[in-house]
Structures are given as C-alpha cells and as structure tokens.
NUGU-996512 format. One record per residue (C-alpha): residue in one letter; x, y, z. Coordinates in steps of 0.5 Angstrom, whole numbers, padded with zeros to 4 digits, always signed. Layout:
residues N
AXYZ ...
END
This chain:
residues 214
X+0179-0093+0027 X+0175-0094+0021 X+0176-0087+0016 X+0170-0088+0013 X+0168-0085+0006 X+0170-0078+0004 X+0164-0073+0006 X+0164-0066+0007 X+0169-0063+0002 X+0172-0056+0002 X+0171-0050-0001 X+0169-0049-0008 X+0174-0046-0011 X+0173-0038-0012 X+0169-0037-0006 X+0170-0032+0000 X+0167-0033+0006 X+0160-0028+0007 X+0158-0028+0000 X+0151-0031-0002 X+0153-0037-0004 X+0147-0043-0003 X+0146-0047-0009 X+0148-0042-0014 X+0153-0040-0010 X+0158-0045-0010 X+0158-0043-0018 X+0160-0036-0017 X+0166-0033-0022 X+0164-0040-0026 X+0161-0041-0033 X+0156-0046-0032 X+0151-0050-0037 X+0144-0054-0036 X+0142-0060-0039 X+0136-0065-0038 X+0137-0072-0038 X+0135-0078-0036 X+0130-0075-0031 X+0135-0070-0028 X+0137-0063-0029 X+0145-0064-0029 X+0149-0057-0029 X+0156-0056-0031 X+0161-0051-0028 X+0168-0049-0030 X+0172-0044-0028 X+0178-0040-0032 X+0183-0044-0028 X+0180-0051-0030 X+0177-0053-0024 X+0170-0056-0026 X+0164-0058-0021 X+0158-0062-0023 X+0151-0062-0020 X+0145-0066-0021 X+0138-0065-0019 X+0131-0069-0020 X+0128-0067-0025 X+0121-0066-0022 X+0122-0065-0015 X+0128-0062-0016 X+0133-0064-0010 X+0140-0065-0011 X+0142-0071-0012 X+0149-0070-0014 X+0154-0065-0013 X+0162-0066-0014 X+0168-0062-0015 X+0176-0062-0018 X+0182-0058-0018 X+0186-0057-0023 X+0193-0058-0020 X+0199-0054-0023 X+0204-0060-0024 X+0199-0066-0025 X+0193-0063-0028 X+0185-0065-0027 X+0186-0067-0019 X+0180-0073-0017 X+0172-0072-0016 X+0171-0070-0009 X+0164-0071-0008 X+0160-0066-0004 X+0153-0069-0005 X+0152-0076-0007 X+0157-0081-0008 X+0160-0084-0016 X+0155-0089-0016 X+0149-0085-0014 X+0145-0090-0019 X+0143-0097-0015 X+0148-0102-0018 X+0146-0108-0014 X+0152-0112-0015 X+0156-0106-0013 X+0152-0106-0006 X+0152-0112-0005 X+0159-0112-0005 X+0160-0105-0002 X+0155-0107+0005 X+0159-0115+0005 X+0166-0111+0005 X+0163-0108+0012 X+0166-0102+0011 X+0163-0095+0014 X+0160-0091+0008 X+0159-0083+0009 X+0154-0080+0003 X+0150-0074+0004 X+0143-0073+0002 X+0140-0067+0004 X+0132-0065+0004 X+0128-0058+0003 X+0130-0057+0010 X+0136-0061+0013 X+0143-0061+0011 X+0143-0069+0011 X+0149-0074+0012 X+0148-0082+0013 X+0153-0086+0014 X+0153-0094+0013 X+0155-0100+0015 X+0157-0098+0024 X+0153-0104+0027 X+0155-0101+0034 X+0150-0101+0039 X+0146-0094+0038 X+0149-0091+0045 X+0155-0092+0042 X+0156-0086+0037 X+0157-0079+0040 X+0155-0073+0035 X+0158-0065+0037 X+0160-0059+0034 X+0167-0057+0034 X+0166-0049+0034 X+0174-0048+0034 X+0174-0052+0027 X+0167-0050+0024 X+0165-0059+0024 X+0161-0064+0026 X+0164-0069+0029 X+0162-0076+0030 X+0167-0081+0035 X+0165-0088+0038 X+0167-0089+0045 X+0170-0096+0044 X+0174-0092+0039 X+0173-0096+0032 X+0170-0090+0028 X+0172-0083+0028 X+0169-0077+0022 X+0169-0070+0021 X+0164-0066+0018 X+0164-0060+0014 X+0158-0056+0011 X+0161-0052+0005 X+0155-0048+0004 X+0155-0046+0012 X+0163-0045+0012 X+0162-0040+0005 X+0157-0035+0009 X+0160-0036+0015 X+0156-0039+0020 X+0158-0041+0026 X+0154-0049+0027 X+0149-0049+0033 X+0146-0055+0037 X+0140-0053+0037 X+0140-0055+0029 X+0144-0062+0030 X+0140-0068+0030 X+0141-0075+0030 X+0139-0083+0030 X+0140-0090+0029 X+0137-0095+0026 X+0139-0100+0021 X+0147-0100+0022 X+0145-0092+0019 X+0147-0087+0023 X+0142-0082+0019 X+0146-0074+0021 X+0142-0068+0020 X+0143-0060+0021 X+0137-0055+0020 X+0137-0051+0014 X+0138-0043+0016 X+0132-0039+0014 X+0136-0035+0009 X+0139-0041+0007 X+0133-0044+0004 X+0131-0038+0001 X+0137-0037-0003 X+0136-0045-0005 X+0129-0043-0007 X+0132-0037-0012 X+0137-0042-0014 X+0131-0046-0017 X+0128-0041-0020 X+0134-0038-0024 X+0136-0045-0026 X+0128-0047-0029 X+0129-0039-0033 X+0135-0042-0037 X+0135-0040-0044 X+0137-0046-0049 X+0143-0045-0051 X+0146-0050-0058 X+0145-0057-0058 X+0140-0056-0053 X+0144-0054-0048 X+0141-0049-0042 X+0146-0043-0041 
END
C-alpha cells in the first residue's frame, strides 16, 4: 500500500478541545510575530516550551498557503516540520517536480479555500472508481482507501478536532481528474467567521522594531 506524504497533522500544542481556535486559534498561549515578505504575510509563533509554528498568507488575497508546525522533544531537541497547510516546497521548483511526478509517489498537500477545508493528493493514476472516500466518527478522519488496495490515508482537520466537531458527510466532497484526487469539507459557518476575525486582527498588527509586526 502506497503511504503517501504527510497530511493532516496533530494538534497544535497547547490546545483543548471547545475553545475558538480558527486561524488564530492555533496559536493560542503563543507569543507570535508578523511580517511581510515576498508577497506574503508570514506569522511566527512560539510557545514557552519551544514548539514553533509558522504560517504564510498571500499577501492580497490573504489565503493560507502555509502552515507548519514542530515540537520540542526533551531528549532530542527541535523535532521535524510537520506541515498542516502547504508542503517544504510550497514555491514551483520545476526540476523538484519533475523529479517528484517522475518518481509516481502519491503526494497529499492541503490547500484550503474561503469555503473549503481542501486536501489534493497527486500522482493516484487509478481509474476514478477506484477511490473510496468516508468518514470514520469513531476516530474523527477522513479516510481514503482503493479497492485494489494500492492506496490507503487518513485525514485530520486540526481546526475541526480543537472545537470539537464531529465531521458530517453532508460537508465531504470529492472528484478525479488528472491522476489528482481533489478532496473537500465545508467550512462550518462559525468556522469561517472566526477566520475572517483572524484576518482582521492579523491586518490591525502593530509594527514592532525591525519591522516586525507584533
């Protein structure tokens, strides 16, 4: 069975289950910090036990592109990046794909909308009945499995986990095209207001020295 890449993380560190935690919320107890660069809106936020977690917005229209996290371990120090949002090569490097789609290993990369909770994973060349895509309520994922058995994944939603929410099929989508199996949840409606409050506190930042936004 192919693994496929890491997507869908575990919680942020700190958190609790029923507290807001949409955008922003992710970075409750943390200290974080704001600057813009290269057309992005890049937030930094540590904790006092020396986890970090970085996130990266499009500076005009203000989608996240990126969102990564680490773990201070107590014997190794700084664990490795697990990525919520995004991957390590979130710009186009085009030997970097080519290499990566020649290679035919599944990749699993969420990219969310406005509206959607979105995970795209690359390089399944089954045919599209193939794939089979439910909700397991006991563990709170999505799962995606073929019935030749080549390709198996769960999925988590932080943001949805944190608050508590049970998933619903009535918010799962998904379709096939392209060797891409493009999978998608709909935002709860209070989920998205408090993404739109996040956005409004993250443009009200104060700069701080060396222009950094605090």
């Amino acid at each position: 069975v192919a693994p496929g890449r890491f997507c869908g993380p575990s919680a942020a560190p700190g958190g609790s289950v029923g507290r807001p935690v949409a955008g922003g919320m992710l970075r409750e107890g943390g200290q974080s910090t704001s600057i813009v660069s290269g057309g992005r809106r890049k937030v930094h936020t540590s904790w006092p036990d020396g986890s970090e977690m970085v996130e990266e917005y499009d500076a005009k229209t203000d989608l996240l592109l990126l969102r990564k996290r680490r773990e201070k371990s107590v014997t190794s120090g700084l664990g490795d990046w697990k990525y919520d949002v995004g991957s390590e090569d979130c710009a186009f490097n085009p030997d970097v794909q080519l290499m990566r789609e020649a290679a035919g290993n599944p990749e699993c990369v969420r990219r969310d909308t406005d509206t959607l909770f979105q995970f795209r994973i690359r390089n399944l060349p089954y045919p599209e009945s193939t794939y089979g895509v439910t909700i397991d309520h006991a563990d709170g994922k999505i799962v995606v499995r073929t019935n030749n058995k080549k390709y198996y994944k769960r999925l988590e939603i932080p943001e949805l986990a944190k608050m508590g929410k049970k998933l619903e099929e009535a918010a799962l989508s998904w379709s096939y095209a392209n060797n891409t199996l493009v999978i998608g949840y709909k935002k709860p409606a209070d989920i998205v207001q408090l993404e739109q409050a996040d956005r409004h506190k993250r443009k009200s930042m104060k700069k701080g020295a060396r222009g950094v936004e605090e």
